[in-house]
C-alpha positions as CSV (number, residue, x, y, z in Angstrom):
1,X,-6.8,-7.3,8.1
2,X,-6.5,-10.9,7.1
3,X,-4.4,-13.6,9.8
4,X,-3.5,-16.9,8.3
5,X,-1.8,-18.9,10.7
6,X,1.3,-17.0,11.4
7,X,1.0,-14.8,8.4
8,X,-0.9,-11.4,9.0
9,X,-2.2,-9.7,5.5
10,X,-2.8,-5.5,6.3
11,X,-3.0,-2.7,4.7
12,X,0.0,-0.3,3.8
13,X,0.3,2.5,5.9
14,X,2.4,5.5,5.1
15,X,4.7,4.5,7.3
16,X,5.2,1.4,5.3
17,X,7.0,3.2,2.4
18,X,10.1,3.3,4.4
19,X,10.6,0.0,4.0
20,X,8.7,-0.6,0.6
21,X,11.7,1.7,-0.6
22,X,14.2,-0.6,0.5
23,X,12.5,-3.5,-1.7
24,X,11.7,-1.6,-4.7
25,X,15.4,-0.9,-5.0
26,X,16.6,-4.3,-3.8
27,X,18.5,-6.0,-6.9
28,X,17.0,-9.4,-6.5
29,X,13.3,-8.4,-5.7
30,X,13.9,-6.2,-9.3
31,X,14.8,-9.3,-10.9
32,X,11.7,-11.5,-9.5
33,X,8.7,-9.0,-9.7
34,X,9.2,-6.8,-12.7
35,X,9.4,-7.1,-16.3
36,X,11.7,-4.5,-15.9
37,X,14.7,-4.7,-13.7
38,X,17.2,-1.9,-12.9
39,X,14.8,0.2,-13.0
40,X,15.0,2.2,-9.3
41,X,11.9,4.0,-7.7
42,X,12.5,6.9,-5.7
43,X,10.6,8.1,-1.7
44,X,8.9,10.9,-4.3
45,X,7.5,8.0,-6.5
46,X,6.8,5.7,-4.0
47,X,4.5,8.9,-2.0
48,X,2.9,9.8,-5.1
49,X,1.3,5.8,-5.9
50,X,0.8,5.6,-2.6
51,X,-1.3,8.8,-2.6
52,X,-3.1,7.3,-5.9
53,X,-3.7,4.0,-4.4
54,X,-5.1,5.9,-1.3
55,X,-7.9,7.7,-3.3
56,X,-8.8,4.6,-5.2
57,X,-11.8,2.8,-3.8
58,X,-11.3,-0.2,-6.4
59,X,-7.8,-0.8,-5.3
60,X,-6.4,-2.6,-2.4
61,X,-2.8,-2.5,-1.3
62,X,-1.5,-4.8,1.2
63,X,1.7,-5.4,3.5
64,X,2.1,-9.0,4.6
65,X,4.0,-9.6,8.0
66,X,4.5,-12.3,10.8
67,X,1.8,-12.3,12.9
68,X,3.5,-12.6,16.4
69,X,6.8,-10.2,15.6
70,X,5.3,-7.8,13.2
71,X,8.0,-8.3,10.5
């Protein structure tokens, strides 16, 4: 876990994917961070890179949040 000031980098968690969910599908995050947009991930997609990501030593995967509230 990395803190910067009132920033807090950590690494995803299962329970994360919840909430990674709601951003993969968000229209204006689509629009920003892929080439391309409109295209929807579903939970079952979301498990299986997480899965992936979790057996890869060479990979890391990280959630960043507010320090103090945890958002």
């Amino acid at each position: 876990m990395f803190e910067l000031g009132s920033v807090r980098l950590r690494p995803m968690e299962k329970e994360d994917l919840k909430l990674w969910h709601v951003w993969e599908n968000d229209f204006e995050v689509m629009m920003w961070s892929r080439s391309r947009p409109l295209n929807m991930a579903n939970m079952a997609q979301l498990e299986a890179r997480f899965d992936e990501w979790s057996k890869d030593e060479n990979s890391l995967h990280f959630i960043v949040e507010l320090a103090d509230s945890k958002e």
